[in-house]
C-alpha positions in Angstrom: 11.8 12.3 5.8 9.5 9.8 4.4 10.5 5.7 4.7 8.5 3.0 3.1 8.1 -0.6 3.7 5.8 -3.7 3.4 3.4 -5.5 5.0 3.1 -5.0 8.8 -0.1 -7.4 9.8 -0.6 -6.0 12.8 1.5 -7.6 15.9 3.2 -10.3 13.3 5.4 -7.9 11.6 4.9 -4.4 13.0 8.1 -4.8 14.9 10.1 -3.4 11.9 8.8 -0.1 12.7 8.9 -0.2 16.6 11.9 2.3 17.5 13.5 -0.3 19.7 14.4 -2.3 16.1 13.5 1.1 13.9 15.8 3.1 15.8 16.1 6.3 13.1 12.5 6.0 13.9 13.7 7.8 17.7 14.9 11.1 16.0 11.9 11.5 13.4 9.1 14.2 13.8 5.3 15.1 13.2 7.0 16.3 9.8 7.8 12.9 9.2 6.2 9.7 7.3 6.1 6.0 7.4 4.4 4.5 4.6 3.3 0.5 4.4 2.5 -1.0 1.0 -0.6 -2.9 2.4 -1.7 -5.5 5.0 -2.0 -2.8 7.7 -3.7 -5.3 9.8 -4.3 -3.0 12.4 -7.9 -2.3 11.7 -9.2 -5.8 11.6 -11.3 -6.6 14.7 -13.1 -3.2 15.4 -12.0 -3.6 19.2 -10.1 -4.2 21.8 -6.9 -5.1 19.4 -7.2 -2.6 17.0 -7.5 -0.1 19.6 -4.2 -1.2 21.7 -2.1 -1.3 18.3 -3.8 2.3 16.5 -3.2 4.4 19.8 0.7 2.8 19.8 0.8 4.1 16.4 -0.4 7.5 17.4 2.2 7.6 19.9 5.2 7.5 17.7 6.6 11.0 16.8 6.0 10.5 13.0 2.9 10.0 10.7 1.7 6.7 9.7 0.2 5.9 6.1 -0.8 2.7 4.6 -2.2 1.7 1.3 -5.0 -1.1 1.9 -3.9 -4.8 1.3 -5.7 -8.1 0.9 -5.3 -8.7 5.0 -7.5 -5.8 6.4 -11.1 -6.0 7.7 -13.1 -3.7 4.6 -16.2 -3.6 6.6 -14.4 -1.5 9.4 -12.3 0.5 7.9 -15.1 1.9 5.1 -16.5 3.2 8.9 -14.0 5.4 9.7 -14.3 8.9 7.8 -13.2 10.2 5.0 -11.3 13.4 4.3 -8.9 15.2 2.4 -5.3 15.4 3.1 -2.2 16.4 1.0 -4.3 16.6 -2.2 -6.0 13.6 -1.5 -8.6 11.2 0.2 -8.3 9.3 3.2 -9.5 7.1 6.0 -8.0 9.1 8.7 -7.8 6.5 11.0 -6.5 8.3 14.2 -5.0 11.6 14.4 -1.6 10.6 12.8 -2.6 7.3 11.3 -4.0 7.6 7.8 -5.3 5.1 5.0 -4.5 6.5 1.9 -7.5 5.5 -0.4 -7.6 3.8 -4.0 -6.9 5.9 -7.2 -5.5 9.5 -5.5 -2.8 11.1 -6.1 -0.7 12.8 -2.0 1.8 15.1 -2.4 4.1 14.7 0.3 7.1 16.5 0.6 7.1 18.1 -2.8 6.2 14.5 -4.3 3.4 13.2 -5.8 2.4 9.8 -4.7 -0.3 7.6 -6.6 -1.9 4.9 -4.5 -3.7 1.9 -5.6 -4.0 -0.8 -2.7 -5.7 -3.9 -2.6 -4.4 -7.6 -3.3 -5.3 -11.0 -4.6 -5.4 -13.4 -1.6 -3.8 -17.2 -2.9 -4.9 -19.0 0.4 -8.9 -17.4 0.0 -10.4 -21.0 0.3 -9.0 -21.3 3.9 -11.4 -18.1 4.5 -14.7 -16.6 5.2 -16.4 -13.8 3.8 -16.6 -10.7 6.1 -15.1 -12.5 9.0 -11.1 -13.1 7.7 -12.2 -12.2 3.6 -13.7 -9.4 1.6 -14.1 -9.0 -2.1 -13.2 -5.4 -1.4 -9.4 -6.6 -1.5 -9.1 -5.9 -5.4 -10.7 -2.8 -6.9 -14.5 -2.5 -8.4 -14.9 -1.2 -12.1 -15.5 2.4 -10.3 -12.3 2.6 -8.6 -10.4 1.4 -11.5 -12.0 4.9 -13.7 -11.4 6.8 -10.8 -7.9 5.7 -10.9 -7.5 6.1 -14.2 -9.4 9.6 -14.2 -7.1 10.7 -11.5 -4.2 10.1 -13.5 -5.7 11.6 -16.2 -5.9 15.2 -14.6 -2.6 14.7 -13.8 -0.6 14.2 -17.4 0.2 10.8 -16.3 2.6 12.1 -14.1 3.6 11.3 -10.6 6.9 10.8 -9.3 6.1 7.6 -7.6 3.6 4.9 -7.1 2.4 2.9 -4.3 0.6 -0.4 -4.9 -0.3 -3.6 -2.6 0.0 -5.9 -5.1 1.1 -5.4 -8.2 1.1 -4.9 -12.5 0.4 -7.8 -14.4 3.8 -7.9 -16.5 5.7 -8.3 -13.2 7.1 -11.9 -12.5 5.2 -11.9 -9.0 2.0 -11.3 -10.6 1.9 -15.0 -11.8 3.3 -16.8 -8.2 -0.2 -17.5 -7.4 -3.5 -18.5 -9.4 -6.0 -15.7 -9.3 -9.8 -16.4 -9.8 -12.0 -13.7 -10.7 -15.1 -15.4 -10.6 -15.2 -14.8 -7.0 -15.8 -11.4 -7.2 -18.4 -10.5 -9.0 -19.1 -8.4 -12.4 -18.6 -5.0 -10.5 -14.9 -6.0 -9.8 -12.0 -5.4 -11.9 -9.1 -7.2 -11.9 -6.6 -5.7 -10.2 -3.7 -6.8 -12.0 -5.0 -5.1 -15.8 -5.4 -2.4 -13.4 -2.3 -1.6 -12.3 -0.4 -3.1 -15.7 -2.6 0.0 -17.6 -1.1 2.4 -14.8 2.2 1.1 -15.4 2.5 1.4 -19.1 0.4 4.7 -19.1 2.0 6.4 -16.6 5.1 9.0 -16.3 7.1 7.7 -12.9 10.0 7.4 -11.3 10.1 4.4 -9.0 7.0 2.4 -8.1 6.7 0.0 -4.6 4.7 -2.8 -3.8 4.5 -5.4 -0.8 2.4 -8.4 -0.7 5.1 -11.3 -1.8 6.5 -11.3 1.6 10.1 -10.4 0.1 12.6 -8.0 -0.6 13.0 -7.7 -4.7 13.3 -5.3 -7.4 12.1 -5.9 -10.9 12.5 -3.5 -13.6 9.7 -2.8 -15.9 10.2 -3.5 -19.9 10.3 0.4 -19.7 13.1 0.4 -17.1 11.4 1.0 -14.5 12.2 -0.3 -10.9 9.4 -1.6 -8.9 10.6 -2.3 -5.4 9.1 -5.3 -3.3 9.2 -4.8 0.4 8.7 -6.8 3.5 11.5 -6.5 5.8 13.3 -3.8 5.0 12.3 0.0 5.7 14.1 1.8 2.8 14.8 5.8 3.1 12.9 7.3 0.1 16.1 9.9 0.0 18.7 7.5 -0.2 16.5 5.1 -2.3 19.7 5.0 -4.8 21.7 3.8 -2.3 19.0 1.6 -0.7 17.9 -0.8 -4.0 21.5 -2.0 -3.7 20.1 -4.9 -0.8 17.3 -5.6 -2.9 17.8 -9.0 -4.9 16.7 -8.4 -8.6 14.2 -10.6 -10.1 
């Protein structure tokens, strides 16, 4: 079975998927996935903290994927090393914890998966650079090609994607002000980004996280993107599940 949800941030949130709230979460196996949409949190110090919440994780009976958000420590987790796993690459961050990188394409369970992480921070002058802030939170002009390449060898075709933020068309997109000159010419913004991948791509169902909400909004194509924060939705019964979700 594979479950998705939003934003954990480490200890604020990651009670959502602790089985003592999460109970479903007490009959699920190694065969078994959770996936956040961003703001892991739980590789942020390097340490002592990290290390208390990542072997927790690796103690639950299922596997743990996240996308990257805006609210995880870039200098870190670019340590850990990469491999490949279900078609794609990862951080593989413990030995059932992964980081699903930018711009691949997982196929999990007989679907494919596309995962672009990465998010525009709205509070980034209360922060510092490499301490609580990286530039890496949106994509560089190389991950955006890659992304777009990887699509490419694909037909445009996945069955669903998974994104931090999210595509510039999308009501959300526009809640905060966004300033590119802090990132330099290398950087693209993630927004055209993922609003290319959403009008040139094939899919069935997209989710984000990052607005700290449960939503759906449906594309101009019809498409449903699902916002998550709270709620850990059954991708199986995901019919049945966008019922709770207020539509914006």
């Amino acid at each position: 079975m594979i479950y998705i949800t939003g934003d954990i941030h480490r200890e604020q949130d990651i009670h959502k998927i602790n089985p003592r709230e999460f109970t479903v979460g007490n009959s699920l196996t190694e065969y078994d996935y959770v996936i956040i949409c961003g703001d892991f949190g739980c590789v942020w110090d390097g340490s002592t903290g990290d290390n208390f919440w990542l072997k927790w994780l690796d103690s639950l009976p299922w596997n743990t994927l996240f996308i990257d958000g805006n609210h995880e420590n870039f200098d870190v987790l670019n340590t850990y090393p990469v491999e490949e796993y279900k078609g794609g690459k990862v951080h593989r961050i413990r030995s059932k914890v992964f980081h699903l990188m930018r711009g691949e394409v997982f196929n999990i369970d007989g679907y494919k998966f596309f995962t672009m992480g990465g998010g525009f921070s709205h509070d980034v002058n209360y922060r510092t650079e490499h301490k609580n802030w990286w530039k890496d939170e949106i994509c560089t002009i190389e991950e955006a090609k890659h992304a777009f390449a990887t699509l490419e060898k694909n037909n445009w075709e996945v069955d669903y994607i998974l994104s931090h933020d999210t595509y510039s068309s999308h009501p959300l997109a526009h809640k905060y002000e966004t300033d590119m000159s802090l990132y330099g010419d290398d950087y693209y913004d993630l927004h055209d980004c993922l609003e290319t991948v959403e009008k040139k791509t094939d899919y069935k169902m997209w989710f984000s996280g990052h607005y700290h909400d449960d939503m759906i909004h449906y594309s101009d194509s019809n498409k449903p993107c699902l916002t998550l924060f709270d709620k850990v939705l059954l991708l199986d019964n995901i019919d049945e599940e966008i019922k709770s979700l207020t539509k914006i």
